[in-house]
C-alpha positions as CSV (number, residue, x, y, z in Angstrom):
1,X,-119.3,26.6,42.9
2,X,-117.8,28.4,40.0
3,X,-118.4,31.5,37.8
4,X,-119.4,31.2,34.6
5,X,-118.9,34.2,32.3
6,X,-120.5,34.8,29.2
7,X,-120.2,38.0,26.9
8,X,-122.7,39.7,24.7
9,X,-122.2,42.7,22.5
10,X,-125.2,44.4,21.1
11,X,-124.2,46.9,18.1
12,X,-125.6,49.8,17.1
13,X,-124.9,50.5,13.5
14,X,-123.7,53.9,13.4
15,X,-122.9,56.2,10.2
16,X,-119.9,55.1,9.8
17,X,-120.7,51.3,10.6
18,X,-118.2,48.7,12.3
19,X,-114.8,49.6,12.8
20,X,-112.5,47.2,14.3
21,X,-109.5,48.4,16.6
22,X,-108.3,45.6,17.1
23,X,-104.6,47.1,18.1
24,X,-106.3,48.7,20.9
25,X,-107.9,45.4,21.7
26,X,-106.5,43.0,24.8
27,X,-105.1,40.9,22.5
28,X,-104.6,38.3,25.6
29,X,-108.1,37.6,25.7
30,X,-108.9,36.9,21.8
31,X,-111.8,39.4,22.1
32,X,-112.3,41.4,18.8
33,X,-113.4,45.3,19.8
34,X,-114.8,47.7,18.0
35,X,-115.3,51.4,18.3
36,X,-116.9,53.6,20.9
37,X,-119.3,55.0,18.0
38,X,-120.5,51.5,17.4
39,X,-120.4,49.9,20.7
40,X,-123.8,50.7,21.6
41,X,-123.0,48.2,25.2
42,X,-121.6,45.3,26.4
43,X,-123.5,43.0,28.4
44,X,-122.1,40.8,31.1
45,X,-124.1,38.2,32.3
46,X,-122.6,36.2,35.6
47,X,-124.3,32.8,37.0
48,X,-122.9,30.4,39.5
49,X,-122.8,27.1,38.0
50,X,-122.3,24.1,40.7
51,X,-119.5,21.6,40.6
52,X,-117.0,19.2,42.6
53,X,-114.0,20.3,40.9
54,X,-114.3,24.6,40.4
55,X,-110.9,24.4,40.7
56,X,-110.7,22.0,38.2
57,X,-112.3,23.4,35.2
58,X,-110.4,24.7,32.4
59,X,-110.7,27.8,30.8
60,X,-109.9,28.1,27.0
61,X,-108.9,31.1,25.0
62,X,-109.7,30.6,21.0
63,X,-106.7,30.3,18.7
64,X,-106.7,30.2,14.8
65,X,-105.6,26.6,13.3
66,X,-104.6,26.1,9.7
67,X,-105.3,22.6,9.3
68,X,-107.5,20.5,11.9
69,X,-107.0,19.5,15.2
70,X,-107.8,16.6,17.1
71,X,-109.1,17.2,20.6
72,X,-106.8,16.0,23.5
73,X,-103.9,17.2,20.9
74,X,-101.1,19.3,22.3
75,X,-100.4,22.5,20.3
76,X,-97.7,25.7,20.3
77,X,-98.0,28.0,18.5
78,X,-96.8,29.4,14.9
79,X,-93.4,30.7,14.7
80,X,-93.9,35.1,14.7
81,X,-97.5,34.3,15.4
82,X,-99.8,35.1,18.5
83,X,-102.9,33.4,17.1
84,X,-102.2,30.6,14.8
85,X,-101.2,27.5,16.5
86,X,-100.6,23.6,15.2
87,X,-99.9,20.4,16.9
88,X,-96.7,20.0,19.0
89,X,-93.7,18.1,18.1
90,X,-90.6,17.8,19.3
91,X,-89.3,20.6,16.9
92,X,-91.5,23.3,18.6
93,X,-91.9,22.2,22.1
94,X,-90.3,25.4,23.2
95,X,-93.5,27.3,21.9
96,X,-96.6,24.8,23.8
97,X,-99.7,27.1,24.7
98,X,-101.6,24.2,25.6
99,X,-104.4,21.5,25.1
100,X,-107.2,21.2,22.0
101,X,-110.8,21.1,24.1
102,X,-114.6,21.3,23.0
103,X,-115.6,24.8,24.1
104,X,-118.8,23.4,25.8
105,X,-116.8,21.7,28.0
106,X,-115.0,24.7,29.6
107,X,-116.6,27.6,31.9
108,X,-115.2,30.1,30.6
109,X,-114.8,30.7,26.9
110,X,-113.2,33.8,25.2
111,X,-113.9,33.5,21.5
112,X,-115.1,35.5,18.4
113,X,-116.5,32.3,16.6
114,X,-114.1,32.4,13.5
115,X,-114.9,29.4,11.2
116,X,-111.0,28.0,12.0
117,X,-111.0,28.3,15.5
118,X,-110.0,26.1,17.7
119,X,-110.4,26.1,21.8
120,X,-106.9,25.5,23.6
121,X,-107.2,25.3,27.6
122,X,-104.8,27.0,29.3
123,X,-105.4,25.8,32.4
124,X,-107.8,23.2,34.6
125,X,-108.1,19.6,34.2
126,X,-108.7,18.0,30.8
127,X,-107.5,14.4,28.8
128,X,-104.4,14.5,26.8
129,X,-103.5,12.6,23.7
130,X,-100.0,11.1,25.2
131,X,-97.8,7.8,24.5
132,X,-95.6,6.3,26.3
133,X,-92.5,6.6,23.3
134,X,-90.8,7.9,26.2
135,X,-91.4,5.6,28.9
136,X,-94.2,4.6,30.8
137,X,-97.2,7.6,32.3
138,X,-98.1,7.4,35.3
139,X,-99.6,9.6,37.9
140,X,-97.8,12.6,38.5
141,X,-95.4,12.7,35.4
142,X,-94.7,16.0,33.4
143,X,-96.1,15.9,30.0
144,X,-94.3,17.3,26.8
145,X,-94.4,17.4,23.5
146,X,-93.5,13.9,21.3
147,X,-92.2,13.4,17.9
148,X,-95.6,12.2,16.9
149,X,-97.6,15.7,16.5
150,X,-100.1,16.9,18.8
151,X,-99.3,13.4,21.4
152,X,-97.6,14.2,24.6
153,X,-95.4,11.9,26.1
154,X,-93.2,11.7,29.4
155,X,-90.7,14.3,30.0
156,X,-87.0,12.4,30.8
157,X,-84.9,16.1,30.0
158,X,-85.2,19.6,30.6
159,X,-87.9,20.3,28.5
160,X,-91.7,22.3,28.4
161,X,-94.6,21.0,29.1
162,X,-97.9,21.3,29.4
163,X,-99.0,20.4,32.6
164,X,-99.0,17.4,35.0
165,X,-100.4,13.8,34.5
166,X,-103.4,12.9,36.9
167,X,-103.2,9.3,36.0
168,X,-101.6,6.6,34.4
169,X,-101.8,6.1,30.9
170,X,-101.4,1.9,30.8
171,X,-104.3,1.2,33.5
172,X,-106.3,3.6,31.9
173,X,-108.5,1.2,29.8
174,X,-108.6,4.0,27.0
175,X,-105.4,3.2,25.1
176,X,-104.7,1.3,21.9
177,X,-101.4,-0.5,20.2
178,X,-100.0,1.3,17.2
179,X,-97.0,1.0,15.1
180,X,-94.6,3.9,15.3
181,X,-91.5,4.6,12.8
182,X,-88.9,6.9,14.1
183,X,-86.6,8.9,11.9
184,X,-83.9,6.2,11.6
185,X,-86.7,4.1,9.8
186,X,-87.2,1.9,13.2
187,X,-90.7,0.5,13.7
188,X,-91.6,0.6,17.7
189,X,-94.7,-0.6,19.1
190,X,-96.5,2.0,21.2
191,X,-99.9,3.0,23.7
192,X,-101.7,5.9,22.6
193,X,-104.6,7.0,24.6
194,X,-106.2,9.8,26.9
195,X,-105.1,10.5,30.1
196,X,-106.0,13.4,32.4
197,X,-103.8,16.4,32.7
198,X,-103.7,19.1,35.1
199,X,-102.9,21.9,32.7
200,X,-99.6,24.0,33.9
201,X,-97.4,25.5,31.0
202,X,-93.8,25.6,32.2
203,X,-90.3,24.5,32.3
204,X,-89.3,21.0,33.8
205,X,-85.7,20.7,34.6
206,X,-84.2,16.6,35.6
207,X,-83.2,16.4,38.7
208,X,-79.3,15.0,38.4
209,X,-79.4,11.9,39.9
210,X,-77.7,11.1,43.2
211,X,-74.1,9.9,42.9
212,X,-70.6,9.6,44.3
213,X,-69.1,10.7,41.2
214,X,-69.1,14.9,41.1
215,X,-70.7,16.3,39.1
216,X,-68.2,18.4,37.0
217,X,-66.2,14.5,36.8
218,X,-69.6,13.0,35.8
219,X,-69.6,15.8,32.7
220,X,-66.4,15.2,31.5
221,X,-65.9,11.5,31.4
222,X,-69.6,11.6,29.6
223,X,-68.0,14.4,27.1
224,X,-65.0,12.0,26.7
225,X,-67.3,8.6,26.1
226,X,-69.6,10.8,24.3
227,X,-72.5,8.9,26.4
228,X,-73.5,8.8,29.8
229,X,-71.4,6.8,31.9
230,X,-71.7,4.8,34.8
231,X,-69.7,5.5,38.6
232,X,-68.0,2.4,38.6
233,X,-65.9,3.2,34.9
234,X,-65.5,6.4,36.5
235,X,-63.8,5.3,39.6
236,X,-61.7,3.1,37.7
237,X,-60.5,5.7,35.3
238,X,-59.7,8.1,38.1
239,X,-57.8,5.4,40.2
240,X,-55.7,4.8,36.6
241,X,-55.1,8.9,36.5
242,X,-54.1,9.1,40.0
243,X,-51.6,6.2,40.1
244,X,-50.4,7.4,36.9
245,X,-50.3,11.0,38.3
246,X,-48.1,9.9,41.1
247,X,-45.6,8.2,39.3
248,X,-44.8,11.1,36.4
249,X,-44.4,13.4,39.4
250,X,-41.8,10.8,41.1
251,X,-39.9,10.3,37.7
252,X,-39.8,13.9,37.0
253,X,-38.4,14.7,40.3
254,X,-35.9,11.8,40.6
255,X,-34.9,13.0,37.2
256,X,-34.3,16.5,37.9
257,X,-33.1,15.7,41.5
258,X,-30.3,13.4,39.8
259,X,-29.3,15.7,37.1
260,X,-28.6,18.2,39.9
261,X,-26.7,15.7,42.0
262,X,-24.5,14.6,39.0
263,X,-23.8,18.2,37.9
264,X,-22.1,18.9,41.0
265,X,-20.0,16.0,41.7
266,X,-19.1,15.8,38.1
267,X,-19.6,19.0,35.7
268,X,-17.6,16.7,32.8
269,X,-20.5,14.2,32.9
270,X,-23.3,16.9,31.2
271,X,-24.0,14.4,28.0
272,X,-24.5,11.2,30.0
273,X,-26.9,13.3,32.2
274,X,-29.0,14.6,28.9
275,X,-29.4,11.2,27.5
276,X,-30.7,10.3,30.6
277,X,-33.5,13.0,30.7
278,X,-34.2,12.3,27.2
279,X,-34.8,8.5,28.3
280,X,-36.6,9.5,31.2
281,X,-38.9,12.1,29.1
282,X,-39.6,10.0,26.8
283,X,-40.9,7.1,29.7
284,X,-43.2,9.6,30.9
285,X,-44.6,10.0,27.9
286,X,-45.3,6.2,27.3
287,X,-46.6,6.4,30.9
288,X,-49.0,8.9,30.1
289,X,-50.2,7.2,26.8
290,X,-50.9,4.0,28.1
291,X,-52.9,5.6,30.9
292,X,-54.9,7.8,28.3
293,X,-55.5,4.6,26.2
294,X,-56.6,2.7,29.4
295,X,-58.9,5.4,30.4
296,X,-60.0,5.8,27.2
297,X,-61.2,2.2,26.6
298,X,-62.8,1.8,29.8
299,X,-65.0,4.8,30.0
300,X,-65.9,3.9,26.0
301,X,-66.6,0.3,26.8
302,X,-68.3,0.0,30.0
């Protein structure tokens, strides 16, 4: 079972006629208000309505749209707006409010019947325009927002989104082929379809993956490479800095060790002793190029 709630206002037409308040109005609930003076009553009629899934049933709140809206499209909402919303992209992901539904199909409907109005569920189970631009959809899959307005598709990166996928989208049966272009001018080929999303506005963070490499390493060789790089180049790079590590410190301290030695059994032998720290410096420094290079290349080219 599940409530079904339906509100009627009867006005009385007062001296003063309608007055809207609507900054005194719950502005949550996209109800207009109007005055105590005109408000002759409010009439709430409650009946149980039977179904499998109460749970399940979206509620919708109405929300102003300046152009239309396909249902099953994602939307945010308008940048310094609390009512005006239009399809998600990828550019205002950050700002998802949730689904485009017929408001027949939900329970509950909070609405003032505005001529461009459109029903957004904020919660429940209801289809989803998605692709799978990002990857393949399957069942239990965060949704977000794709290039292609108002189309979800599979979240890969922190990201929001608009709820969880109860389905996958390639078995589905309701999907087509269509060409996309992305911004480089590429042409992919792409599903678009419906599949069922259990509505949940949030933030989904990526898990990092398991891996030998820590991850403060795993940051810096991928800030280095400028891509994400694999354990193995890693390893190898930090076998390169450790052997090369080793033997810098040994040179260093067999060259100051020496100079030490050579001072005191000879004082008169101070310029033979500074060209050979100046040969020696300069070593280390080859040493340490070569080893940048080497590290370099490898974390760049595999």
């Amino acid at each position: 079972m599940t409530l079904k709630v339906t509100w009627v206002a009867a006005i009385a037409y007062g001296g003063n006629g309608l007055k809207p308040t609507s900054h005194r109005c719950l502005s949550v609930f996209r109800v207009r208000c109007w005055t105590a003076a005109t408000l002759a009553a409010v009439l709430l009629s409650v009946s149980l309505v039977p179904t499998t899934a109460a749970a399940l049933a979206p509620i919708s709140q109405e929300f102003l749209a300046d152009s239309p809206t396909a249902l099953g499209s994602i939307v945010s909402l308008d940048k310094n707006s609390s009512e005006n919303v239009s399809a998600s992209n990828t550019s205002n992901v950050n700002a998802i409010i949730g689904v485009v539904i017929n408001g027949d199909s939900s329970p509950i409907t909070l609405s003032t019947n505005q001529s461009n109005q459109v029903q957004i569920a904020t919660s429940g189970l209801v289809p989803v325009l998605v692709s799978d631009i990002n990857g393949s959809i399957s069942l239990g899959d965060e949704i977000t927002a794709s290039p292609i307005a108002g189309v979800g598709m599979k979240a890969t990166d922190n990201a929001k989104v608009v709820g969880i996928a109860q389905g996958d989208l390639a078995s589905s049966g309701n999907h087509t082929q269509q060409t996309y272009t992305d911004k480089q001018g590429q042409k992919h080929t792409i599903l678009i379809g419906q599949v069922a999303v259990l509505i949940d506005v949030s933030y989904y963070f990526k898990q990092p993956d398991k891996s030998v490499i820590p991850l403060a390493i795993q940051n810096i060789a991928n800030a280095l490479a400028g891509k994400t790089v694999n354990p193995l180049p890693i390893l190898v790079s930090m076998a390169i800095f450790l052997i090369t590590l080793i033997i810098v410190v040994t040179l260093i301290y067999t060259m100051i060790h020496g100079s030490i030695i050579s001072v005191g059994r000879n004082p008169m032998s101070q310029a033979a002793i500074y060209r050979n720290l100046i040969q020696l410096s300069a070593l280390v420094v080859v040493i340490l190029a070569v080893a940048i290079i080497a590290i370099s290349f490898i974390l760049t080219r595999f």
